[in-house]
C-alpha positions in Angstrom: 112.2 -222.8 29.1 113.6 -222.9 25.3 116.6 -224.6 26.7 114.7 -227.5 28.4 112.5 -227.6 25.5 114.8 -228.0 22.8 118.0 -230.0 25.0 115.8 -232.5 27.3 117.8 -231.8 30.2 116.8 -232.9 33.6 115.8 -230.5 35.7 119.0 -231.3 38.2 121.3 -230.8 35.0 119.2 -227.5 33.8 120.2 -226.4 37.5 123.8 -227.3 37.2 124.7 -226.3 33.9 127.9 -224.2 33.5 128.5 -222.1 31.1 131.9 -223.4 30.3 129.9 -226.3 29.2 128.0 -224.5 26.4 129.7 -224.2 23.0 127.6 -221.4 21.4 129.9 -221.2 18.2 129.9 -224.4 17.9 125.8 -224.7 19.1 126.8 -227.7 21.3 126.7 -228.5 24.8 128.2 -230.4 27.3 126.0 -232.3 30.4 129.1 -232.7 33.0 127.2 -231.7 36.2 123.9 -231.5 37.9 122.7 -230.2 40.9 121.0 -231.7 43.3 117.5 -231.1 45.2 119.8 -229.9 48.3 121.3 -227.3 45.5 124.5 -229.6 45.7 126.7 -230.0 42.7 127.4 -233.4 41.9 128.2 -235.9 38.6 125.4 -236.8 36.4 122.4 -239.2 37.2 124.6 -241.6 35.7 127.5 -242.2 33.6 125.5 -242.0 30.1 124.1 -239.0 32.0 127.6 -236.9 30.7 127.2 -236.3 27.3 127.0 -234.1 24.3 123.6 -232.3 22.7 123.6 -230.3 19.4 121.6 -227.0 20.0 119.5 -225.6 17.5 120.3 -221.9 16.1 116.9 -220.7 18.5 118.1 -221.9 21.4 122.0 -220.7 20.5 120.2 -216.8 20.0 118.3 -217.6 23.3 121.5 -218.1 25.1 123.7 -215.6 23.5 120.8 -212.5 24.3 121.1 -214.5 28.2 124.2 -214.4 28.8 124.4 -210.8 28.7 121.7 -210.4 31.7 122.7 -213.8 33.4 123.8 -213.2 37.2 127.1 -214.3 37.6 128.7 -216.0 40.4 131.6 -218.1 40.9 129.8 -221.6 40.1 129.5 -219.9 36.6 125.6 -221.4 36.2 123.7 -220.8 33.4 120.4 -220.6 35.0 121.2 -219.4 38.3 119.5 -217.6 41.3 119.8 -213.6 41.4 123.0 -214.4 43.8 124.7 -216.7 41.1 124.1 -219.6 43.2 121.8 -223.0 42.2 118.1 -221.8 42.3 115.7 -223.6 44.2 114.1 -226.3 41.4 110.8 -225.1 42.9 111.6 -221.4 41.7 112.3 -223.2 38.1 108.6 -224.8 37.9 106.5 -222.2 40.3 108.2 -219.1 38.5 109.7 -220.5 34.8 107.6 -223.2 33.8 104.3 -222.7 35.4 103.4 -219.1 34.1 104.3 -220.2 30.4 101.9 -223.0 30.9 98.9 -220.8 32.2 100.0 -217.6 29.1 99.4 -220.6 26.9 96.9 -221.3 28.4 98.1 -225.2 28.5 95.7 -225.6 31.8 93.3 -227.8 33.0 90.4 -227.1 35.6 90.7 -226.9 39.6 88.3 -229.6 40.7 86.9 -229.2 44.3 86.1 -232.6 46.3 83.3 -233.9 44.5 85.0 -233.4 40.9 83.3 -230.4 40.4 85.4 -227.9 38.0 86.0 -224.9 40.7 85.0 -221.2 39.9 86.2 -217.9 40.8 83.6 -215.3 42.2 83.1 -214.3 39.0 82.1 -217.4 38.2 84.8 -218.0 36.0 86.6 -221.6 36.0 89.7 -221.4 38.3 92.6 -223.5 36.3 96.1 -224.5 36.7 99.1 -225.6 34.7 98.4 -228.8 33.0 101.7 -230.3 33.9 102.9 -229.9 37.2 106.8 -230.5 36.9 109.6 -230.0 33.9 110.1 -233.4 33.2 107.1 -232.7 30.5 109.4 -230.7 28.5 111.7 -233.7 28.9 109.0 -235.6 27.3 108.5 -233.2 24.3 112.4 -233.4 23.5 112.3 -237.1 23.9 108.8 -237.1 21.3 111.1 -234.7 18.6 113.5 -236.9 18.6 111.5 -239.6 17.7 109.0 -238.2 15.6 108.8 -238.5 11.8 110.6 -235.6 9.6 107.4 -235.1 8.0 105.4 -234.7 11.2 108.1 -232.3 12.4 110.4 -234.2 14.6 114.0 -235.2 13.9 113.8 -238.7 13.4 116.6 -239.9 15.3 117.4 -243.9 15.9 116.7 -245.0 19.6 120.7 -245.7 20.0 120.4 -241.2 19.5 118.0 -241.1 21.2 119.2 -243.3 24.4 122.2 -241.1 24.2 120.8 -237.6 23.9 118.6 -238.4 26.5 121.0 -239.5 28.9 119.4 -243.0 29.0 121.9 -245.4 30.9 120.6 -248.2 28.5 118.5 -248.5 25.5 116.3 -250.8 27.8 115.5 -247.3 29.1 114.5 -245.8 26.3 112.6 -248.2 24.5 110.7 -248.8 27.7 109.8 -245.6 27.7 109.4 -244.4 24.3 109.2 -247.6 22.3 105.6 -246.7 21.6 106.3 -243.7 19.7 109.2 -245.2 17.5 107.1 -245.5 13.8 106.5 -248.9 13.2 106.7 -250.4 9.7 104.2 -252.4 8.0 104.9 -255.8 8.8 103.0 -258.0 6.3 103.8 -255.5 3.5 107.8 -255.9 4.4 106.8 -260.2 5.5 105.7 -260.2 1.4 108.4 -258.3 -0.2 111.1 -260.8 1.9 108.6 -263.9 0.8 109.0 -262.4 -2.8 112.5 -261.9 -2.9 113.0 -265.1 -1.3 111.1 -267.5 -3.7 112.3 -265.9 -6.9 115.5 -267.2 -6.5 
C-alpha cells in the first residue's frame, strides 16, 4: 500500500513490477511492464505508460525491509503471489487495500434497499471500505503532486505531472486534474500587466 500510495502506479503496473526495475540506492523506479487482469505480462497502458518515478526515503525503507520476506519466483515480481507468480488484482484490493481502509476506519455505511444504513445484531452499523478499488490511491498521488508545498503536496507542473502519472497526453491530465492545479488571481496579475504596460 505505501508503494501505490506514494508512486501512483496502476494497479496492472503494481502487479507487474520487477524488481530489476527498482533502483533502491538510487530511490528510483522504472514502469517497464504491467500485468494484465488475465495475470499476463505485457508493455505498459501506453507508451508514456514506461517511465521513471523518484521514490521517497519511506517508501525506499518499505521496500528494502520487503524484499527480505518477498516470495521469489522466476518473473522476479515485487508484489507477487506466495508462488512468485502475478497475484490475482482481486487479492491486492480484497486482502491489501481493503483491510487498511476499514483499520482506518476510512468506511462508509452498508445501506439496505430503502437507503437505510444496515446494522449488525448488535445493533451496530455494518460498514465497508469507502473506496472500492486502488485507483484511489492513484488519485491521492496524482493530488500530492499537485498540491501546494505549503498544504503538503509537491507542487509539481502538469508536464510532471502528465509524466509521473503515465498520462499519454497532458489533455489527460488536465482533464482530469485541471481542477486541482492552484489558480492565480486573475484581476490582481490583469492589473499588475495593465500597470506595467501603461507606465512605459
Amino acid at each position: 500500500m505505501i508503494t501505490a500510495i506514494f508512486t501512483g502506479l496502476r494497479a496492472s503496473e503494481l502487479r507487474g513490477l520487477r524488481w530489476r526495475d527498482i533502483d533502491l540506492k538510487n530511490a528510483e523506479l522504472q514502469v517497464r511492464q504491467r500485468a494484465d487482469k488475465y495475470r499476463k505480462i505485457g508493455p505498459p497502458k501506453t507508451e508514456a505508460g514506461e517511465r521513471a518515478i523518484p521514490l521517497p526515503p519511506t517508501v525506499v525503507n518499505v521496500l528494502r525491509e520487503w524484499k527480505l520476506a518477498c516470495p521469489k519466483g522466476t518473473l522476479d515480481l515485487v508484489f507477487p503471489n506466495g508462488k512468485g507468480n502475478v497475484e490475482f488484482h482481486v487479492n491486492l484490493i480484497q486482502r491489501g487495500l481493503w483491510p487498511v481502509l476499514l483499520a482506518a476506519s476510512v468506511t462508509r455505511p452498508v445501506l439496505d434497499d430503502q437507503g437505510a444504513p444496515q446494522r449488525d445484531t448488535e445493533g451496530k452499523p455494518i460498514v465497508e471500505p469507502k473506496y472500492p478499488g486502488l485507483h484511489a490511491l492513484r488519485h491521492f498521488y496524482a493530488s500530492w503532486c499537485i498540491n501546494r508545498k505549503q498544504d503538503g503536496g509537491l507542487e509539481l507542473p502538469p508536464k510532471s505531472v502528465q509524466q509521473r502519472m503515465g498520462h499519454s497526453s497532458i489533455v489527460v491530465t488536465m482533464d482530469t486534474y485541471g481542477h486541482l492545479f492552484p489558480r492565480s488571481d486573475d484581476a490582481a496579475e490583469l492589473a499588475a500587466a495593465e500597470a506595467a504596460l501603461l507606465s512605459n
